[in-house]
Residue frames as qw, qx, qy, qz and C-alpha x, y, z in Angstrom:
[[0.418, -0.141, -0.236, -0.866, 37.51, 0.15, -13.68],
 [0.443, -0.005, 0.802, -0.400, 34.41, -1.21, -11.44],
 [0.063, 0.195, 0.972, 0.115, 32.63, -4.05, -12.88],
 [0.454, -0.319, -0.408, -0.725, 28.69, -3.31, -14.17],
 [0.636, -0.555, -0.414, -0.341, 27.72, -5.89, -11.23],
 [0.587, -0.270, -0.404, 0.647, 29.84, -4.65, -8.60],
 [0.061, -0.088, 0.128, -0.986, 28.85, -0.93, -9.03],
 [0.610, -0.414, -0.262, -0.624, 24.65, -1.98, -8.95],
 [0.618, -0.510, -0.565, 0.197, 25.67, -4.47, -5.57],
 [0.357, 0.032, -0.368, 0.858, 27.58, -1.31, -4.46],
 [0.173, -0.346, -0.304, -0.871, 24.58, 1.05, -5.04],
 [0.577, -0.422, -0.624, -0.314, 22.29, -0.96, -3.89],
 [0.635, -0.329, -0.578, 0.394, 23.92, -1.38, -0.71],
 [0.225, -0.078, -0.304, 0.922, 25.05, 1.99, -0.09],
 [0.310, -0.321, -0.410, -0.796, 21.15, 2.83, -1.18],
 [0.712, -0.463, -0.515, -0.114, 19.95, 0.51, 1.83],
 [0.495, -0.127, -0.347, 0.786, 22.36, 2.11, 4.06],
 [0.014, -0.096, 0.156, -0.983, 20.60, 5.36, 3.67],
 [0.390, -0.377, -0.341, -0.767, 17.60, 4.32, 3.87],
 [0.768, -0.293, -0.556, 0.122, 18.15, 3.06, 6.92],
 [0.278, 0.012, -0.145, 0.949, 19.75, 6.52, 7.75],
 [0.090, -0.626, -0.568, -0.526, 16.38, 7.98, 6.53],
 [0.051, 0.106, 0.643, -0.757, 14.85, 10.57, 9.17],
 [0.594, 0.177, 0.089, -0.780, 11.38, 11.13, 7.04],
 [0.562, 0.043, 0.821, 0.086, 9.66, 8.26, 5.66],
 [0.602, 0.779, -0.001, -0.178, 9.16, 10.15, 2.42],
 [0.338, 0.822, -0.435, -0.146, 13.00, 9.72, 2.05],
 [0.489, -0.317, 0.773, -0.253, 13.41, 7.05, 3.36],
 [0.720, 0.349, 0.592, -0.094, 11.05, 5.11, 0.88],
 [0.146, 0.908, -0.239, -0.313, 12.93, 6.87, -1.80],
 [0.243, -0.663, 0.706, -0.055, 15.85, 5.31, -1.00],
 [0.548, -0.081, 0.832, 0.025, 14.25, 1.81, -1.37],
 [0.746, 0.548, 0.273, -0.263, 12.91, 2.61, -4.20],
 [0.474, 0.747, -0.456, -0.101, 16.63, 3.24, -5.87],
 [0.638, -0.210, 0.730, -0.129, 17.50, -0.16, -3.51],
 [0.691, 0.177, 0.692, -0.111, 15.57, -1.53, -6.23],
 [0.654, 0.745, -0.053, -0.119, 15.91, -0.25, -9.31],
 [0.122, -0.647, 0.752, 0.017, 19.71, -1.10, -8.40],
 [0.551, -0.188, 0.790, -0.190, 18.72, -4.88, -7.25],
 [0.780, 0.566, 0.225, -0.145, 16.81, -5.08, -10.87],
 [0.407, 0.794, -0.423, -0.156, 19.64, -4.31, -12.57],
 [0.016, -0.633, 0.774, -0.007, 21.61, -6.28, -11.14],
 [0.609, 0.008, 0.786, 0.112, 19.88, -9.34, -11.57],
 [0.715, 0.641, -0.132, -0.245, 19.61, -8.51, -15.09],
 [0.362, 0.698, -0.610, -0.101, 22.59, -8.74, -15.68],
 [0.213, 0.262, -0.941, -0.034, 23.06, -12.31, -14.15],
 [0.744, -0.184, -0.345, -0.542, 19.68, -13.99, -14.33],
 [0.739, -0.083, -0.640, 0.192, 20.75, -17.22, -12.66],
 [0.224, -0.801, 0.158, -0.532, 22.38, -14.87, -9.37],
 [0.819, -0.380, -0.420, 0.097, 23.53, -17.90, -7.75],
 [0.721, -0.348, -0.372, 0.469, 26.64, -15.49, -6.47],
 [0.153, 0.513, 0.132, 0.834, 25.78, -12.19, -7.13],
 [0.506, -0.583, 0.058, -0.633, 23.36, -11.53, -4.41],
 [0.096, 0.131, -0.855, 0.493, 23.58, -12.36, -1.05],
 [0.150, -0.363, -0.902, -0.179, 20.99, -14.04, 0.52],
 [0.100, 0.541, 0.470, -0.690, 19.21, -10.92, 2.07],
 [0.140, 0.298, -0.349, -0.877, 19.03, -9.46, -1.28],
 [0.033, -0.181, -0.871, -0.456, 17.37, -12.24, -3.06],
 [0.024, -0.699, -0.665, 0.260, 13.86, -10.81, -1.28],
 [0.176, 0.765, 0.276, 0.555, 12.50, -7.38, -2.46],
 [0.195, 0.247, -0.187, 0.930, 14.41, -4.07, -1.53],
 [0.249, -0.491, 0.099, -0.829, 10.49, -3.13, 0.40],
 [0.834, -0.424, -0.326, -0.138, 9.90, -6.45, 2.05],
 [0.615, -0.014, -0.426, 0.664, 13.78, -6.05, 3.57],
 [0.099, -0.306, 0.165, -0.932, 12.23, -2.09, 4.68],
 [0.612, -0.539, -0.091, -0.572, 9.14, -3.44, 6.41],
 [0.831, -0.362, -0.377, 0.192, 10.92, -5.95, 8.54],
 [0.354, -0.043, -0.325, 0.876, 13.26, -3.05, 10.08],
 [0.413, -0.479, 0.098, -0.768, 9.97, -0.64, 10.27],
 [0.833, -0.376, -0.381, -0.143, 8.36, -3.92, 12.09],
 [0.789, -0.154, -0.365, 0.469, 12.09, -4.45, 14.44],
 [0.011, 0.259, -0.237, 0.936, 12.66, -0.54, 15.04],
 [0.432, -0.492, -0.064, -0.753, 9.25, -0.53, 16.91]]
């Protein structure tokens, strides 16, 4: 059985994956928005996070979406 903080890093990720898939930016902002309700959980569950998140993560799920709108143009 998967782990509580291995299924919210999976999520997350596979949540930033699509929204990086995104073709509208209505779904697209979706997407980060369950990014993050994922990325909350999961640092609930380990406050401290020293090795739960990787360092991209440790930054919010819409600042990581405006530097790829900022590098796609």
């Amino acid at each position: 059985m998967e782990s509580d903080i291995r299924f919210f890093r999976r999520r997350a990720s596979e949540e930033l994956a699509a929204a990086n898939r995104a073709v509208t930016a209505s779904a697209r902002e979706r997407r980060m928005i369950l990014a993050g309700v994922f990325l909350d959980k999961l640092r609930a569950l380990d406050p401290g996070g020293g090795g739960v998140l990787a360092a991209g993560e440790q930054r919010r799920a819409f600042d990581w979406a405006n530097d790829c709108s900022v590098e796609r143009a």
